[in-house]
C-alpha positions as a Markdown table, in Angstrom:
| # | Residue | x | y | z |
|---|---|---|---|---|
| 1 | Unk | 5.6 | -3.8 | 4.4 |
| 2 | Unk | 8.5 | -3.5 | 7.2 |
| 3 | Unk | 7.4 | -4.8 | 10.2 |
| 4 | Unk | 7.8 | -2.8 | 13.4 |
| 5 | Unk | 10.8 | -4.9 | 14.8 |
| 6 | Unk | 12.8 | -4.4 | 11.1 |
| 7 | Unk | 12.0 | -0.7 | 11.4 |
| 8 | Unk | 13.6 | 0.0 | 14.8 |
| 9 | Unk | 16.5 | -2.1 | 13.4 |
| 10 | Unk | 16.9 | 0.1 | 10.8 |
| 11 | Unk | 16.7 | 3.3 | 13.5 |
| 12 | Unk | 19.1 | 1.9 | 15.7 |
| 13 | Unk | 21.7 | 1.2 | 12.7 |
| 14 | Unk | 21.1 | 4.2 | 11.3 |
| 15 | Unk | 22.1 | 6.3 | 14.5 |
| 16 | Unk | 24.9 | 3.8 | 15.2 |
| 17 | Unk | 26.2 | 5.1 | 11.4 |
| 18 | Unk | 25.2 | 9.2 | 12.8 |
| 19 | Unk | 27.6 | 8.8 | 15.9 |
| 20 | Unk | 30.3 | 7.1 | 14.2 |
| 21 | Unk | 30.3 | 9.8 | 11.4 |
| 22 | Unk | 29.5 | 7.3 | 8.4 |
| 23 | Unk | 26.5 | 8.8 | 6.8 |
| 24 | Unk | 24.8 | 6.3 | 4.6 |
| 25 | Unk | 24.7 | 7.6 | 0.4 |
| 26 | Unk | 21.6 | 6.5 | 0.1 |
| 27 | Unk | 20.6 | 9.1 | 3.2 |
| 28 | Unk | 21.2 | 12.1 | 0.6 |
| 29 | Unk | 18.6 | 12.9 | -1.8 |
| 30 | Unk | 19.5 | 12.0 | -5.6 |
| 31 | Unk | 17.4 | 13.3 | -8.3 |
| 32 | Unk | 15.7 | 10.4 | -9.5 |
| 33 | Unk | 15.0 | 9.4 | -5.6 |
| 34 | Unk | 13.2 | 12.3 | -5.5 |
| 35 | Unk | 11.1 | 11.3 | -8.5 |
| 36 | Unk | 10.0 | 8.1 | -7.3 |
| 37 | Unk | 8.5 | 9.4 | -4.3 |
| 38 | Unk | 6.6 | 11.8 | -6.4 |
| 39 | Unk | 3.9 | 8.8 | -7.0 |
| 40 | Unk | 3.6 | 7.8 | -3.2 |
| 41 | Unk | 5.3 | 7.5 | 0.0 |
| 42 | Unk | 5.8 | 4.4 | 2.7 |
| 43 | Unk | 7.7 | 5.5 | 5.1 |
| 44 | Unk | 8.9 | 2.5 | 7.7 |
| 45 | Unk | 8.4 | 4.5 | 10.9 |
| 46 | Unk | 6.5 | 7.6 | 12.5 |
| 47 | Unk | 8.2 | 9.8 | 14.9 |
| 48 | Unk | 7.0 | 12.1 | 17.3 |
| 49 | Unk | 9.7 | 14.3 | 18.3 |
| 50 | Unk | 10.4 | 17.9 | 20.3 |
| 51 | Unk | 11.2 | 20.5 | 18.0 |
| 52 | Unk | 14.4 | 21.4 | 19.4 |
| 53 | Unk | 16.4 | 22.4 | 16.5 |
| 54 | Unk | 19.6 | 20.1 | 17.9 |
| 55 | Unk | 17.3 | 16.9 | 16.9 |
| 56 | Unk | 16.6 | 16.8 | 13.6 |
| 57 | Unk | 15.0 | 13.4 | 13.3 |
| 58 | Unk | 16.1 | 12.0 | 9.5 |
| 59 | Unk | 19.7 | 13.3 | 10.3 |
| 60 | Unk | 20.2 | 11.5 | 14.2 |
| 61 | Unk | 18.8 | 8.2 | 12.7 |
| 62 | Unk | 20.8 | 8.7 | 8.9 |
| 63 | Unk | 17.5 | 8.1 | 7.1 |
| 64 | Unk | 16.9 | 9.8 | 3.6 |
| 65 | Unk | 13.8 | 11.0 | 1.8 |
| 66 | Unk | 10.3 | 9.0 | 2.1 |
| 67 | Unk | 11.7 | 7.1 | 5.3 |
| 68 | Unk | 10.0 | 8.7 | 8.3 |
| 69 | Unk | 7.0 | 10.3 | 8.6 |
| 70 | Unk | 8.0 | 12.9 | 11.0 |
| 71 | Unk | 6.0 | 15.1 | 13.6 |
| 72 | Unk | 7.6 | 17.4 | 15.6 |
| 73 | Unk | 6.3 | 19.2 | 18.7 |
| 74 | Unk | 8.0 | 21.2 | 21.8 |
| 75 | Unk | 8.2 | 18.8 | 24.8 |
| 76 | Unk | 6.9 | 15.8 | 22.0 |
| 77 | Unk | 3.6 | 16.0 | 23.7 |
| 78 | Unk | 0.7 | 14.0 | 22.8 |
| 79 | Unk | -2.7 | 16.5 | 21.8 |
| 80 | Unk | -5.2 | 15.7 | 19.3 |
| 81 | Unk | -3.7 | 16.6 | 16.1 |
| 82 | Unk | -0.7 | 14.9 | 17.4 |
| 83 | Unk | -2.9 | 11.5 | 17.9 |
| 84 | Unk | -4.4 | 12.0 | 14.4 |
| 85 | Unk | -1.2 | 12.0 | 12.6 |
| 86 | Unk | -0.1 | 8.9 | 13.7 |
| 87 | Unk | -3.2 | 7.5 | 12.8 |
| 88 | Unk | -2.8 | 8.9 | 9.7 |
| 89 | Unk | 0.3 | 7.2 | 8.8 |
| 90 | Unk | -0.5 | 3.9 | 10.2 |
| 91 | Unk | -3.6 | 3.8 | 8.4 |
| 92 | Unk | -2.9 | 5.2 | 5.4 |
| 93 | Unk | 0.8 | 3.8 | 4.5 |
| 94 | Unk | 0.6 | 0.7 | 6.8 |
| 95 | Unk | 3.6 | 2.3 | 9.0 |
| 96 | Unk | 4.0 | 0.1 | 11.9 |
| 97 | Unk | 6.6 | 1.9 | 14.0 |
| 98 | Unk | 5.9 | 4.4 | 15.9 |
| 99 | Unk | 8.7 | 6.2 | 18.0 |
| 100 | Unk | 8.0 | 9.0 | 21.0 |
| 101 | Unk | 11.9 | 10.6 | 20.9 |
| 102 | Unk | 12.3 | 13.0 | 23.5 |
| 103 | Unk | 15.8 | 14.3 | 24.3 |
| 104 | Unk | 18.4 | 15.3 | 27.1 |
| 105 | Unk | 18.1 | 18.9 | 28.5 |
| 106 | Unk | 14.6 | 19.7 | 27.4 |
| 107 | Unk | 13.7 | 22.9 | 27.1 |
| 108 | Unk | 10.2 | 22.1 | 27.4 |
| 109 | Unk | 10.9 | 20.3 | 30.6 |
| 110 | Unk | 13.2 | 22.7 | 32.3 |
| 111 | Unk | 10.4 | 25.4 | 31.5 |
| 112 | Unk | 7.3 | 23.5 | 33.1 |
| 113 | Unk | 10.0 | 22.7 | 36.3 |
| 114 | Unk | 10.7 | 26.3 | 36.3 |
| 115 | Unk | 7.3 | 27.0 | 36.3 |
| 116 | Unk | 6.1 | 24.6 | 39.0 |
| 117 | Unk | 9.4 | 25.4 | 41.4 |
| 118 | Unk | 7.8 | 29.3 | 40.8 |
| 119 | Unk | 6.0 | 30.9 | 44.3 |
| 120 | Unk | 2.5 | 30.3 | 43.8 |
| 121 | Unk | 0.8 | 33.0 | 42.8 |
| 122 | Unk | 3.3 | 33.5 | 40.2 |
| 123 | Unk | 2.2 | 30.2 | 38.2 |
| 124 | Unk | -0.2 | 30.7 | 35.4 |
| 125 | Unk | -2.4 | 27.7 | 34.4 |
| 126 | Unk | -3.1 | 27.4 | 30.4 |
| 127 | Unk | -4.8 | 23.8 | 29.7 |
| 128 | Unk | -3.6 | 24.6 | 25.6 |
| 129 | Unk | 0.1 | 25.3 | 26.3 |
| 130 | Unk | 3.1 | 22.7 | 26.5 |
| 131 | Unk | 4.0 | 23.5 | 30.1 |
| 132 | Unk | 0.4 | 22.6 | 31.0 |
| 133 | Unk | 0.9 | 19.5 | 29.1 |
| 134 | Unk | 3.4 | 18.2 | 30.5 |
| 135 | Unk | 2.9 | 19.1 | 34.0 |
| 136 | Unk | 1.7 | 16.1 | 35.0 |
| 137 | Unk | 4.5 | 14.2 | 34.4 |
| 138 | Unk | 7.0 | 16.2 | 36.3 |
| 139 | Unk | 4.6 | 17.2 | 39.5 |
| 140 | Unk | 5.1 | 13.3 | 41.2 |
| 141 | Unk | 8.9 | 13.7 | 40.7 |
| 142 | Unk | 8.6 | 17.4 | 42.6 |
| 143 | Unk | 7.7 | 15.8 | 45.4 |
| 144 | Unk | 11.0 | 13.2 | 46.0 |
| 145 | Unk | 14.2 | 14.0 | 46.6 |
| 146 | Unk | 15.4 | 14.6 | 43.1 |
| 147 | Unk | 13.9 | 18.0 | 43.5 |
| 148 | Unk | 17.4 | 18.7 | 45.2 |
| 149 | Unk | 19.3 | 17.8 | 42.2 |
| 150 | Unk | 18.3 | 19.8 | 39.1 |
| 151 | Unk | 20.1 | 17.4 | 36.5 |
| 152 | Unk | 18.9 | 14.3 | 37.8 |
| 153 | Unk | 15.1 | 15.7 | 38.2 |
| 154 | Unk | 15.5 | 16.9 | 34.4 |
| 155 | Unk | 16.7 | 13.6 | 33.5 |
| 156 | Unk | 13.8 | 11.9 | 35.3 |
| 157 | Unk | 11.3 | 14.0 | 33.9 |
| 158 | Unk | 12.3 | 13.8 | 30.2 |
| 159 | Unk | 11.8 | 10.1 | 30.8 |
| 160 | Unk | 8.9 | 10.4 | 32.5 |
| 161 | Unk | 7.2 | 12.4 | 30.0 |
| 162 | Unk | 8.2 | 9.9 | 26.8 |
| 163 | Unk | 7.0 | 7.1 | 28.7 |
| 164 | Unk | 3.5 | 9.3 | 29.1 |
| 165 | Unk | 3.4 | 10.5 | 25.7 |
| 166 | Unk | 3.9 | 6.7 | 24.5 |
| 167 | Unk | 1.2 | 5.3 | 26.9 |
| 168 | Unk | -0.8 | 8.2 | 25.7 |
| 169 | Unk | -0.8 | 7.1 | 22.0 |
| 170 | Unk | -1.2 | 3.4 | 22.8 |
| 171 | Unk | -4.4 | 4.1 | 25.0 |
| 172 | Unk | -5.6 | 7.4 | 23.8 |
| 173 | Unk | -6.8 | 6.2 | 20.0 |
| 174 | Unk | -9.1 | 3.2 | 19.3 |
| 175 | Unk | -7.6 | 3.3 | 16.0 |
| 176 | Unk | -4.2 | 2.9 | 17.6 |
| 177 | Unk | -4.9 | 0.1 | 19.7 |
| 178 | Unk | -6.5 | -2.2 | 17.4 |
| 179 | Unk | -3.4 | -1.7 | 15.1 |
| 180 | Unk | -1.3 | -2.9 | 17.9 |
| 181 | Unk | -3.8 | -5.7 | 18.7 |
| 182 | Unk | -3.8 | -7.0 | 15.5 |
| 183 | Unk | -2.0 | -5.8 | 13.0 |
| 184 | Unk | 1.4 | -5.7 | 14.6 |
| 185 | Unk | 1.7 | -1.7 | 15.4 |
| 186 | Unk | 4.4 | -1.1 | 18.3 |
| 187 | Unk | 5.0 | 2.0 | 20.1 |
| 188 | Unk | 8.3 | 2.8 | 21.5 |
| 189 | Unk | 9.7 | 5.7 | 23.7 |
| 190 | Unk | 13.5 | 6.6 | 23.0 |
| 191 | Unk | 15.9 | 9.4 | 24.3 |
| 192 | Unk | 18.1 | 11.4 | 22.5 |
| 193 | Unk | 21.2 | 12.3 | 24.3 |
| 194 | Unk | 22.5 | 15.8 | 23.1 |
| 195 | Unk | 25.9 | 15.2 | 24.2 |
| 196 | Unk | 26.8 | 11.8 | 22.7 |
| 197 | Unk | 24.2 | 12.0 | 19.8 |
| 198 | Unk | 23.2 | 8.5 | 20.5 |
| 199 | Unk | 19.2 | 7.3 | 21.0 |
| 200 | Unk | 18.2 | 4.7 | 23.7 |
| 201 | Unk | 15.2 | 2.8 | 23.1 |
| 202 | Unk | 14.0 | 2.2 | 26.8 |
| 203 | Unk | 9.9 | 2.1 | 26.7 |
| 204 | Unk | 8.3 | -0.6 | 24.8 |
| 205 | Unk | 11.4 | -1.8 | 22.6 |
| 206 | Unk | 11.1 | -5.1 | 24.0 |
């Protein structure tokens, strides 16, 4: 089994290898690769991305087939399904990685700002839709000064909301938690940066 700390190793030389332009061959599928995993996969880490079509996970960390087990998600926010995957993976191939990667110039994020910055009786309130999910983590940051500069709140809030989707999954299962008790789980928030292609592991790396 590859422990958590070998796994985000792996992720952070793998996206070292993505931003320098040196794929890894054994990132590209070979016929009898593909065989292999026909019997059974393991992969070393689970991610819970945003479904923004600029991060495609396996690519931005040079990984190949059977290596992530990958869940992707507008605004990588945390519901029930989402919670039940990762428990999925961590109970049933013994995955002990698990990485929140959220991204620069969120869609997600800029849409639940644009909604909140909206004249009251123009904001609609859906408790099942990702604006309403991640709401929470952007209202606080409306009421500081980076609500004066755009940028800077969108960066803020994209951190803000990994850091809450990665608290969510460490408190929000009992399944979860007792992995990280005992059994050597780790959960780790990370940003992807659209315009240098490189991830920074910043929430629970340590």
């Amino acid at each position: 089994m590859i422990t958590a700390k070998e796994g985000l190793q792996r992720l952070m030389e793998g996206n070292r290898r993505f931003v320098a332009d040196e794929r890894s061959s054994e990132s590209y599928a070979s016929q009898a690769h593909r065989a292999a995993l026909v019997a059974g996969q393991a992969p070393f880490a689970v991610i819970l991305g945003c479904s923004d079509s600029r991060v495609p996970v396996e690519i931005v960390f040079d990984q190949g087939l059977g290596d992530l087990f990958v869940i992707r998600v507008a605004g990588n926010i945390v519901a029930p399904s989402q919670v039940s995957s990762v428990e999925f993976a961590a109970e049933r191939f013994g995955t002990r990685l698990v990485v929140v990667l959220g991204h620069s110039r969120c869609g997600a994020i800029e849409a639940t700002i644009d909604a909140l910055q909206a004249p009251p009786h123009l904001r609609l309130r859906d408790p099942h839709s990702i604006v309403d999910r991640v709401r929470p983590s952007v209202e606080g940051l409306l009421q500081t000064e980076l609500r004066h500069d755009h940028d800077a709140l969108v960066h803020h809030a994209v951190r803000a909301n990994i850091r809450a989707s990665a608290d969510h999954l460490r408190h929000g299962s009992q399944v979860i938690e007792q992995l990280i008790r005992n059994d050597g789980l780790m959960v780790v928030g990370a940003e992807y940066s659209l315009e240098t292609g490189m991830v920074e592991f910043f929430d629970g790396a340590d």
